[in-house]
LOVO-988342 format. One line per field, with one value per residue (C-alpha): residue number from 0; residue in three letters; chain; x, y, z negated. Coordinates in steps of 0.02 Angstrom, whole numbers, plus 50000, padded with zeros to 5 digits. Last residue first. Layout:
BEGIN
seq: NUM_...
type: Ala_...
mol: A_...
px: X_...
py: Y_...
pz: Z_...
//
This chain:
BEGIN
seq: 106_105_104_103_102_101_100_99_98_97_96_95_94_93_92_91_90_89_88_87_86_85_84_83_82_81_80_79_78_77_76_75_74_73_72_71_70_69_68_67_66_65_64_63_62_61_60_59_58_57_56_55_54_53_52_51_50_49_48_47_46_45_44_43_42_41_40_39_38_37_36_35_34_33_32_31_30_29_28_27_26_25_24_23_22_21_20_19_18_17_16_15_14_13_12_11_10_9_8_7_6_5_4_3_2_1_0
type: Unk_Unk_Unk_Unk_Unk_Unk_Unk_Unk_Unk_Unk_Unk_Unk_Unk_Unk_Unk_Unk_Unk_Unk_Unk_Unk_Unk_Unk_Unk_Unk_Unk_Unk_Unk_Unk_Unk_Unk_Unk_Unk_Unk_Unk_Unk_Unk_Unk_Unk_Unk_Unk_Unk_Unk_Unk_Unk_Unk_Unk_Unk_Unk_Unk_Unk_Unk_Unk_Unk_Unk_Unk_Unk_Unk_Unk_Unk_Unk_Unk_Unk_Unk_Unk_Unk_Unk_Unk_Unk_Unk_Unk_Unk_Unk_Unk_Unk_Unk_Unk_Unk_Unk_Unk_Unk_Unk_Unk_Unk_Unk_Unk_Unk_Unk_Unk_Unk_Unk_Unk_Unk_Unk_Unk_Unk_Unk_Unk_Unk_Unk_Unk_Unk_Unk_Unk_Unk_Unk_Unk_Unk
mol: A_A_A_A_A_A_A_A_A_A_A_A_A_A_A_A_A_A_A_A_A_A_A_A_A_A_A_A_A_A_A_A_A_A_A_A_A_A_A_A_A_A_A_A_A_A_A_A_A_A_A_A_A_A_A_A_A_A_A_A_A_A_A_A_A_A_A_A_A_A_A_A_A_A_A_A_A_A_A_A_A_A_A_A_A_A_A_A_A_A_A_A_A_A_A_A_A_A_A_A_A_A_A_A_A_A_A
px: 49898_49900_49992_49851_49711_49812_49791_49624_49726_49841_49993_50133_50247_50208_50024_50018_50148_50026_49860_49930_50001_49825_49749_49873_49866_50042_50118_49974_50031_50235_50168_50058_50174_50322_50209_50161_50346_50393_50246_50311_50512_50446_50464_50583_50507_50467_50282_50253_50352_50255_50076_50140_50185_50015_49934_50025_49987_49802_49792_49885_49774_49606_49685_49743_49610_49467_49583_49650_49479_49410_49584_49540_49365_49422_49557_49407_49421_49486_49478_49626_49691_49857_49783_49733_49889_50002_49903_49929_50122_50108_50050_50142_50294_50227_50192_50374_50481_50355_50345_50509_50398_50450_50482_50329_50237_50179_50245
py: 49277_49437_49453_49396_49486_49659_49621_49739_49875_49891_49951_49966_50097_50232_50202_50241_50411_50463_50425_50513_50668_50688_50658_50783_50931_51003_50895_50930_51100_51065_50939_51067_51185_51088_51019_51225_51275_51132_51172_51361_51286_51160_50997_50857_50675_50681_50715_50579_50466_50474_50480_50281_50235_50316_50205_50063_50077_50107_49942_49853_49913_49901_49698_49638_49575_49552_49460_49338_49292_49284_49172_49076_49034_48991_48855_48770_48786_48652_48749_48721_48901_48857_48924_49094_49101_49067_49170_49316_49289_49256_49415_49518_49462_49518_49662_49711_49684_49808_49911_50039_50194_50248_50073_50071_49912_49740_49634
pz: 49208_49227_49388_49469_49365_49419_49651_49649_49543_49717_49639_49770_49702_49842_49844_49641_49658_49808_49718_49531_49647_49708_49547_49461_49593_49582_49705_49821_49835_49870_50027_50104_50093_50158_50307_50338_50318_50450_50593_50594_50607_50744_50717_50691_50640_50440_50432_50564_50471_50324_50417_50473_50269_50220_50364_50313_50144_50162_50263_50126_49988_50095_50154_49988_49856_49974_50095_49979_49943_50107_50150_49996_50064_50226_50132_50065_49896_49762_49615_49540_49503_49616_49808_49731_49629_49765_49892_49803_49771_49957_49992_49884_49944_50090_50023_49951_50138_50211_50061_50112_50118_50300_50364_50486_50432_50520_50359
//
């Protein structure tokens, strides 16, 4: 999957992905294959494209840097630990759930 390695999901969405596509493909309705790709698409592409950009900022935040530009990152990172919804977001991107993706593992 096109992804920096920072958060270690590359190998995980596309895994994903064709677990998606598997369920959209076996619910025996006979789509057009476009329409399944639409489908797919809906379901995956905001979570995945969110992921990649977290996984991107991520490496940024952890190439060397000056000592000033360090304490601020650190900061930044110790406050928004202690926000709850922000720490909820983070701890949800981090271990892949994508609520759009739930009814096909439901099943």
């Amino acid at each position: 999957h096109a992804m920096t390695p920072n958060l270690g999901q590359g190998a995980n969405s596309a895994m994903v992905d064709s677990f998606v596509l598997m369920r959209l493909l076996a619910d025996g309705k006979r789509e057009p294959l476009d329409r399944v790709a639409r489908r797919h698409e809906s379901a995956r592409l905001r979570f995945v494209t969110r992921l990649q950009s977290v996984s991107r900022g991520t490496g940024l935040m952890a190439r060397p840097m000056s000592r000033p530009a360090r304490m601020v990152r650190n900061t930044m990172l110790r406050l928004s630990g202690k926000i709850p919804p922000v720490r909820r977001s983070f701890l949800r991107t981090f271990a892949g759930e994508n609520p759009r993706e739930a009814e096909f593992f439901s099943r």
